[in-house]
C-alpha positions as CSV (number, residue, x, y, z in Angstrom):
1,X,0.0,0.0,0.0
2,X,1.5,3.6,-0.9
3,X,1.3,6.1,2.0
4,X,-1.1,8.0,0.0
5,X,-3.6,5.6,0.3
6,X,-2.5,4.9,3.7
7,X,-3.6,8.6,4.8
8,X,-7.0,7.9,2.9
9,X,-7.6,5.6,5.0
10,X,-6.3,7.1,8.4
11,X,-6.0,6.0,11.8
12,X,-8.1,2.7,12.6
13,X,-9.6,1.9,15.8
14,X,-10.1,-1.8,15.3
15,X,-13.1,-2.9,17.8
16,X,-12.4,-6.5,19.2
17,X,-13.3,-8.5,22.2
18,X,-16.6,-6.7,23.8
19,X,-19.0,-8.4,26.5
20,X,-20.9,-10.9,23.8
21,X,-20.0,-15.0,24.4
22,X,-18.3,-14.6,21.2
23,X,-15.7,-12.8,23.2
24,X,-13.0,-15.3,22.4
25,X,-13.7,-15.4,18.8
26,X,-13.8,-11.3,18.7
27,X,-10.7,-11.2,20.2
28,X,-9.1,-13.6,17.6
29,X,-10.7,-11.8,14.5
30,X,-9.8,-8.0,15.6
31,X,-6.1,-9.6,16.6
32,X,-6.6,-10.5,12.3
33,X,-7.4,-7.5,11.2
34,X,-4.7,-5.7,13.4
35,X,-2.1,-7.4,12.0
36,X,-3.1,-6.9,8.4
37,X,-3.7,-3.4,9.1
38,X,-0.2,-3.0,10.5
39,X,1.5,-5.4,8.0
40,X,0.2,-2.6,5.5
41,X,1.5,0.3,7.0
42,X,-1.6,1.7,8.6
43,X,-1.9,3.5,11.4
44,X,-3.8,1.1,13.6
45,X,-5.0,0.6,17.0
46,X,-6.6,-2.0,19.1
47,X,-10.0,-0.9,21.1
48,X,-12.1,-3.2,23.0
49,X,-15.2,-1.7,24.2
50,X,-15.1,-3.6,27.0
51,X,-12.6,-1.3,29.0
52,X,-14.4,2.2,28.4
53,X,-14.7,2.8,24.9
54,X,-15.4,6.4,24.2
55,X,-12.4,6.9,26.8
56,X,-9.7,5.1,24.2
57,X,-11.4,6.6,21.3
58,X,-10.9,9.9,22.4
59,X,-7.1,9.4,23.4
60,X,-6.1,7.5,20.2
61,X,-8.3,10.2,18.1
62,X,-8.9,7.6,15.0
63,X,-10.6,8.4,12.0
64,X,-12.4,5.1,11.2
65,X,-13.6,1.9,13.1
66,X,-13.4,-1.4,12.1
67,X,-16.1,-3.5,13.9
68,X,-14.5,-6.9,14.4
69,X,-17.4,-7.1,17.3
70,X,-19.1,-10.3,17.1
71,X,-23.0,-11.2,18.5
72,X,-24.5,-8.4,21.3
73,X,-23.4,-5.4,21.0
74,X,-21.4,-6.1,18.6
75,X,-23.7,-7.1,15.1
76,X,-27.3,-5.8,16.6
77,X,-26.9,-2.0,16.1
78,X,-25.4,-0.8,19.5
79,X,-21.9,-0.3,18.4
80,X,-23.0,1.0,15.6
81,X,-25.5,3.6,16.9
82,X,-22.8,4.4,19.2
83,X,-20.3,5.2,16.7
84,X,-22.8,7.3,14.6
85,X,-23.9,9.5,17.8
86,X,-20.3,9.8,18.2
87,X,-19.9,10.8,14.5
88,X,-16.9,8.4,13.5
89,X,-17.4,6.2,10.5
90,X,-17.3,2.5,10.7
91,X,-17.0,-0.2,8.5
92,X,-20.6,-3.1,7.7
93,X,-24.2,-2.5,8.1
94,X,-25.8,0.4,9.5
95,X,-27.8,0.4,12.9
96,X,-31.3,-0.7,11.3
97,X,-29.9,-3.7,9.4
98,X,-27.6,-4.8,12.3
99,X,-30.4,-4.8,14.6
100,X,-32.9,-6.9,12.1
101,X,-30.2,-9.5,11.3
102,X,-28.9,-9.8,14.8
103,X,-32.7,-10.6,15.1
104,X,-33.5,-13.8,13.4
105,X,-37.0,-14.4,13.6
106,X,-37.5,-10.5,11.9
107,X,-34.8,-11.7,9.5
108,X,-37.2,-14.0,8.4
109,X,-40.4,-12.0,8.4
110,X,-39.2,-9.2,6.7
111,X,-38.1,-12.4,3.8
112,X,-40.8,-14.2,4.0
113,X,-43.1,-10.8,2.9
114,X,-40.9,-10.4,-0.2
115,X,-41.2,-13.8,-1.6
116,X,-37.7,-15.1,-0.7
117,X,-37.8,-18.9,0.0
118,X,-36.8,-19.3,3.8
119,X,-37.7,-22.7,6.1
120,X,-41.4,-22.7,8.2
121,X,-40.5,-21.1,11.6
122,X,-41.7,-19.5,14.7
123,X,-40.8,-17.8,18.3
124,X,-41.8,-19.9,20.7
125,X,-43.2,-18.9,24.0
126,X,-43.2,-22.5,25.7
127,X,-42.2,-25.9,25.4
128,X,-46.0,-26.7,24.4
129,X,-45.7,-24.3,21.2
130,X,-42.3,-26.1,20.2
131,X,-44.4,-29.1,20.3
132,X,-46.8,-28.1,18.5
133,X,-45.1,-26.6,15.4
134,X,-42.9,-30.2,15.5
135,X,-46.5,-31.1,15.2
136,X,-46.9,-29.4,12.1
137,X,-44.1,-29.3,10.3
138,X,-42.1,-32.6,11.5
139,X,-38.7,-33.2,12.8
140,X,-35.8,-32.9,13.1
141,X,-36.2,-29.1,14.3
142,X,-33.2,-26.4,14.7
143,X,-34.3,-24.6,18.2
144,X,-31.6,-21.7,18.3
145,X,-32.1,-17.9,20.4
146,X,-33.4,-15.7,17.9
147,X,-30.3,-13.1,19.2
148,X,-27.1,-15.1,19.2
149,X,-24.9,-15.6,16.5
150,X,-21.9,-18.6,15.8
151,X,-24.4,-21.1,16.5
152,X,-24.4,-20.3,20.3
153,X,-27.3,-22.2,22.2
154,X,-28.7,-24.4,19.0
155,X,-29.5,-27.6,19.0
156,X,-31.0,-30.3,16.0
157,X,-33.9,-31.9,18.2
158,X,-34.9,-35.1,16.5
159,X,-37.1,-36.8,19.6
160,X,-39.9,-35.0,20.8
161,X,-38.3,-35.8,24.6
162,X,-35.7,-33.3,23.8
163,X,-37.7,-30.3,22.7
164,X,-37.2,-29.1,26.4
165,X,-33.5,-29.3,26.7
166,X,-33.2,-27.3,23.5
167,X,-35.9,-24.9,24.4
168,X,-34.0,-24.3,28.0
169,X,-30.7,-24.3,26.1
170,X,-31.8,-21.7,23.5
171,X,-33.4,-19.5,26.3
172,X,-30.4,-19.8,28.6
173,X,-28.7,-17.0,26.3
174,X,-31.7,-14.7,27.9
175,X,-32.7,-14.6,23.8
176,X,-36.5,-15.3,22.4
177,X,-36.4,-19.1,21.1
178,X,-36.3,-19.8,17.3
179,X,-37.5,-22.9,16.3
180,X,-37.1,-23.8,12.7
181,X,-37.9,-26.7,10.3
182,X,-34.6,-28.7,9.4
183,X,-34.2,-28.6,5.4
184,X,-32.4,-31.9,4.9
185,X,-29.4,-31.7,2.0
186,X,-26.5,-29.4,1.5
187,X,-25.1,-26.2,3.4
188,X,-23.8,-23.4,1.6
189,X,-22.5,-19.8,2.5
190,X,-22.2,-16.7,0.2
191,X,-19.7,-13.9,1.3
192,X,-20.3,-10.5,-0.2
193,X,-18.0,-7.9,-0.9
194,X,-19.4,-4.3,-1.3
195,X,-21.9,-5.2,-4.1
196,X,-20.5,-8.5,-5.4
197,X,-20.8,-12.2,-4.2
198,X,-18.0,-14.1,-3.8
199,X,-17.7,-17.8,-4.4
200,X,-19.9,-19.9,-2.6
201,X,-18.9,-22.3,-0.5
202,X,-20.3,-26.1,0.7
203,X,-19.8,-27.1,4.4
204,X,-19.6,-30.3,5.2
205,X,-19.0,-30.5,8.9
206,X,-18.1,-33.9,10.6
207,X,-20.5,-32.7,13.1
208,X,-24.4,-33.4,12.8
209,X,-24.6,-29.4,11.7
210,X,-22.2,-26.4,11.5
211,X,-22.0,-25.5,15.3
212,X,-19.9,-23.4,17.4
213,X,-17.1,-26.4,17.5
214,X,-17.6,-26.9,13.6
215,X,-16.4,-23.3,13.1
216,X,-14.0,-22.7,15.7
217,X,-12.6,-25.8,17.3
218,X,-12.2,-28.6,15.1
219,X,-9.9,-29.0,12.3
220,X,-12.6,-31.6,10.7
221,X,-15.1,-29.4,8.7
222,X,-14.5,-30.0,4.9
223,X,-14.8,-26.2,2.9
224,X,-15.4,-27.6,-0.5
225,X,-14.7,-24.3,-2.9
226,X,-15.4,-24.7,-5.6
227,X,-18.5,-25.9,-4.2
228,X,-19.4,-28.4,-5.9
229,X,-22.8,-26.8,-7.8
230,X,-22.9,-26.3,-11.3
231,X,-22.5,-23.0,-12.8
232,X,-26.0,-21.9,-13.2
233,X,-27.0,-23.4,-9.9
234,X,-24.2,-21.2,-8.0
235,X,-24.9,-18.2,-10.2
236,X,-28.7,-18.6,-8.5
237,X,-27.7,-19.0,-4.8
238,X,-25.1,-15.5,-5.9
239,X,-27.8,-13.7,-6.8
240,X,-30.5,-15.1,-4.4
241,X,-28.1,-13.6,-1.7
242,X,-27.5,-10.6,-2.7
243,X,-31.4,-10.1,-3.2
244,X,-31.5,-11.5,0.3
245,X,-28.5,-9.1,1.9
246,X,-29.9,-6.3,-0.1
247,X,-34.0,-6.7,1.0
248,X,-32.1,-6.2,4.4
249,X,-30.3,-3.0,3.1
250,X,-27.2,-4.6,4.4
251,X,-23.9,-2.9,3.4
252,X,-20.3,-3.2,3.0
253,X,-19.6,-7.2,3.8
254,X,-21.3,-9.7,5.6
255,X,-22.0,-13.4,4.7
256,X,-25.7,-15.6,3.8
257,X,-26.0,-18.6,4.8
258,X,-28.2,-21.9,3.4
259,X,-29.3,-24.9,3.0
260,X,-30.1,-26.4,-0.4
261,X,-32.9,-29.4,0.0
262,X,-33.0,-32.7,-1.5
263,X,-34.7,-31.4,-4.8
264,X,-31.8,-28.6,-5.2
265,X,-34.1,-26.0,-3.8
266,X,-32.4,-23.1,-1.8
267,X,-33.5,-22.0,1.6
268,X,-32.1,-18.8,3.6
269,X,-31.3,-19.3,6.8
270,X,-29.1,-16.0,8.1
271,X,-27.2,-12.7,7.5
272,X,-24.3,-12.2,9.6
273,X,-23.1,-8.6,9.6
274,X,-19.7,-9.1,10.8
275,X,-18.6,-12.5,10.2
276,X,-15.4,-14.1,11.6
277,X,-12.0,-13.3,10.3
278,X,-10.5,-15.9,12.4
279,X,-8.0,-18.8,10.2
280,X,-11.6,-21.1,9.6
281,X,-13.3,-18.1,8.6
282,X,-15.4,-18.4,5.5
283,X,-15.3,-14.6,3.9
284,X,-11.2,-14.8,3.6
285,X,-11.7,-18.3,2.0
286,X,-14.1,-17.1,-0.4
287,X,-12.2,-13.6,-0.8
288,X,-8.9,-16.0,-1.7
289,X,-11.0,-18.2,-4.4
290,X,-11.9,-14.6,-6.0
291,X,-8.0,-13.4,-5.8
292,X,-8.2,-11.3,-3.0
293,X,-5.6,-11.9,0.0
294,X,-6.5,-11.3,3.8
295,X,-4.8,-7.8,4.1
296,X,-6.6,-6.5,0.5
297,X,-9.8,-8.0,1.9
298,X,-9.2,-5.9,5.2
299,X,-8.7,-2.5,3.1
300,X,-11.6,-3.5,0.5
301,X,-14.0,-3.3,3.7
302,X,-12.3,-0.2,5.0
303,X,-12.6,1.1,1.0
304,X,-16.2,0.1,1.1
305,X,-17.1,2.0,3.6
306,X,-14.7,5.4,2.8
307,X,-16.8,5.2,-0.6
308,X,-20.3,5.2,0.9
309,X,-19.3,8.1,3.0
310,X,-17.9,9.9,-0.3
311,X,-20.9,9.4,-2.0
């Protein structure tokens, strides 16, 4: 990077860590982006909100925030409306689309109105209304909280006896409960890059689904990129998540995730707004299949964000 575009850019506060259980994670992606930052010769510093935020912000004077936040307060519009209030620019989604992808259950409302395919679901209340819609709709069910992100407190409940365990361990994360109808088949994910969509890219977890060990823990998960779909078929799940990211006026990055059924139909399942950018992150691996490295990825979401505020 020339120092030209170096001053462009500025000083970066990058925002890791924070008071979410994806702490750890946080840490571990801002540590990342640091590095890259740094490794390019820009003027970088670490913040965690955590430890008095608007404190550090006003003694390292930075000029633009990268949110490596993960989960509350990090992806549902509190950073963000912070940073706003505060008038410094930051990079991702603004405070209205945080909040309604942080929030599941609107997620899939506000798709659901517009046409876009996305499986049978409903907030339960109780125990008794997870029975019922496995009533109606059949197991296995996915029982997540509505409000948690990296797969934090979900469960695939195949007997009726464990609806309850999953309904307590959902609720545990003091989040509504999600209950969702399992779409048997294939799970992809489509990173997108200002206005683009990157390669997609099949999971296959050892694990019975992509959970919080799949993605952070264990070394087993096969990334299968290219992804195994034909041409046309990954052209379709590109554009069906852009029209998904975009009916959520998303901006920036973030990432769509799926699950393609047994007759090759797609199904949304979530946005995530800031998505890891830990080594078994998805968005670098799908920014490398494009031809973009980890520290051009860094300054492309930096760039994206510069530009919106140009314009």
């Amino acid at each position: 990077m020339t120092s030209m575009q170096s001053s462009v850019i500025g000083k970066v506060a990058v925002l890791l860590g924070g008071n979410s259980a994806e702490r750890e994670v946080s840490l571990s992606s801002g540590e990342a982006v640091y590095r890259a930052l740094i490794a390019q010769g820009i003027d970088a510093v670490k913040v965690d909100p955590k430890f008095d935020l608007i404190k550090q912000l006003n003694e390292h004077q930075v000029d633009i925030a990268f949110i490596a936040l993960h989960g509350v307060g990090g992806e549902d519009g509190t950073i963000q409306g912070l940073l706003e209030f505060y008038g410094l620019p930051y990079t991702g989604s603004g405070v209205k689309s945080s909040a309604i992808c942080m929030d599941k259950w609107r997620t899939k409302l506000i798709w659901q109105s517009l046409g876009l395919p996305t499986p049978k679901y409903i907030q339960a209340g109780s125990v008794e209304q997870l029975v019922e819609f496995s009533q109606q709709v059949g197991l296995p069910l996915m029982v997540k909280p509505s409000l948690e992100g990296s797969s934090i407190g979900i469960s695939k409940v195949t007997l009726n006896e464990d609806l309850a365990d999953a309904f307590e361990s959902a609720q545990a994360t003091d989040s509504p409960v999600l209950a969702e109808q399992f779409i048997t088949g294939r799970e992809f994910t489509v990173a997108i890059l200002g206005d683009k969509a990157l390669p997609a890219i099949q999971l296959k977890p050892a694990n019975d689904f992509y959970d919080y060990d799949a993605k952070y823990i264990q070394d087993d998960t096969e990334y299968l990129l290219p992804c195994g779909l034909s041409k046309e078929k990954e052209l379709e799940l590109q554009v069906l998540a852009l029209s998904a990211y975009d009916a959520l006026d998303c901006k920036g990055w973030g990432r769509v995730d799926f699950m393609q059924d047994e007759s090759e139909k797609f199904w949304l399942i979530e946005v995530n707004t800031v998505p890891g950018m830990t080594d078994h992150s998805l968005v670098p691996m799908a920014a490398k299949a494009a031809g973009i490295d980890f520290e051009h990825l860094v300054i492309d979401i930096l760039n994206a964000k510069l530009s919106e505020v140009a314009g």
